[in-house]
Every structure is written in C-alpha cells, then in structure tokens.
N, C-alpha and C positions, 0 to 999 in steps of 0.2 A: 892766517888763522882767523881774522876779522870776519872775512866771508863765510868759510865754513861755519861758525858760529852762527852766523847770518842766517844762511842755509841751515842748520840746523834745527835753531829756534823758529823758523819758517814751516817746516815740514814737521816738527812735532805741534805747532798750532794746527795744522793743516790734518795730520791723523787727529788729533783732536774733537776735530770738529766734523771728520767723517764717521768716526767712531758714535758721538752724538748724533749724526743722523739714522743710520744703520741703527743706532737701537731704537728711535724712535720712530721708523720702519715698522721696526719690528712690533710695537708696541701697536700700531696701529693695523694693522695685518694682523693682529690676536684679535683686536676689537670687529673688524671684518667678521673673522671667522668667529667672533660669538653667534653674531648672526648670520651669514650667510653659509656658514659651513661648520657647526656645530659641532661636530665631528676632530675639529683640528684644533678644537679653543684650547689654550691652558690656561685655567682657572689659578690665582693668586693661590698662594703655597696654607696653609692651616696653623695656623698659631699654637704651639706646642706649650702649653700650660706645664708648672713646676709640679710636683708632688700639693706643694701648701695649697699652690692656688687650683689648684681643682679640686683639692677639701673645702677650700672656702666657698668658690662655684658652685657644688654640689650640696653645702648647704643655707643656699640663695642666697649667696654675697654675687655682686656684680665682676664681671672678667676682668683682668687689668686693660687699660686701653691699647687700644695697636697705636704703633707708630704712626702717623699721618706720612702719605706717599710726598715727596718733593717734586719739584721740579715741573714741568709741564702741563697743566691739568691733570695733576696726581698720577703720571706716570711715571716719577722714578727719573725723568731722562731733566738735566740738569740746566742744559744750554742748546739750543739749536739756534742758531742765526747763519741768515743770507747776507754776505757781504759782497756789496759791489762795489768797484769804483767808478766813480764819477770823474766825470769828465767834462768843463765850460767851455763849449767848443761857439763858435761866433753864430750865431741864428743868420742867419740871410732873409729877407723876405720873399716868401712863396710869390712864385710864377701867377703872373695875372689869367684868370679864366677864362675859357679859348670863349670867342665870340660864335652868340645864338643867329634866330634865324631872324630876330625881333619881337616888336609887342605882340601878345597875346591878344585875341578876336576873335567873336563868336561868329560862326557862320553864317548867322541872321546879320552881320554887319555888312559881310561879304557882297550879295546883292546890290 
C-alpha cells in the first residue's frame, strides 16, 4: 500500500501540473488569436453589475472593482513549472585539439 500511495500522490502532482500547462496553452493561444486571428479570440467574460450598482453607475458613482486576474502575468493560471533532475555526473577533460598545419604567413614571406 506504501507504493500505491506513492504512486498515487506522484500521478496526481503529475496531472497537476499538466493540467496547469494545458491551460496556460490555452491561455496563450487566445492571446495569439487576438492578433493573429481575430476571428477565434474570446474576449474575458462582462461583469454582471447588481440591480444597486448599476443605479449607482448610472448616476456617476464609479463600477465596483473587478477582481485582479492571479496567477501568471494575470492569466488566471496559478503554477507552471519545469522540473528536471539533476544529475553530478564526473566532467572528464575535453580531447585535446587535433593538430594544424602550423604558424600563420603571408605570402609576401614565402619568396
């Protein structure tokens, strides 16, 4: 049961954290199609005011504030990281450099 567990909490970090890419895909592929295909944008949803406050609105009281977006440069998407591991594997020193043909000399030497 240790494992399974294991396994478990491994694969639900693991959807997790695909889930968090996949929206922020997405999120970035709307901002594309602002500009490059206009056509496919969806534009952030309209703020549906109460009864009061669009009496208040309407006579020139200021809107309630919107929520500020989280997460990623105000996209709503909460976490995205790359995790890799690492690995201290031993360096060896690089192969010596195959031998030229010699020093360098201008033509005018040559004579």
């Amino acid at each position: 049961t240790d494992t399974r567990k294991a396994e478990n909490e491994e694969y639900k970090a693991t959807m997790q954290g695909n889930t968090a890419a996949k929206e922020l895909l997405g999120v970035a592929m709307n901002r594309l199609n602002k500009f490059y295909n206009p056509k496919l944008f969806k534009s952030a949803p309209k703020q549906e005011l109460s009864e009061e406050e669009n009496v208040f609105v309407n006579n020139g009281g200021t809107p309630p504030p919107t929520e500020a977006p989280g997460g990623i440069a105000g996209t709503g998407v909460a976490v995205f990281a790359q995790i890799a591991a690492h690995r201290q594997l031993a360096v060896e020193a690089p192969a010596p450099p195959p031998g030229t043909w010699g020093a360098y000399s201008n033509k005018s030497e040559e004579n």
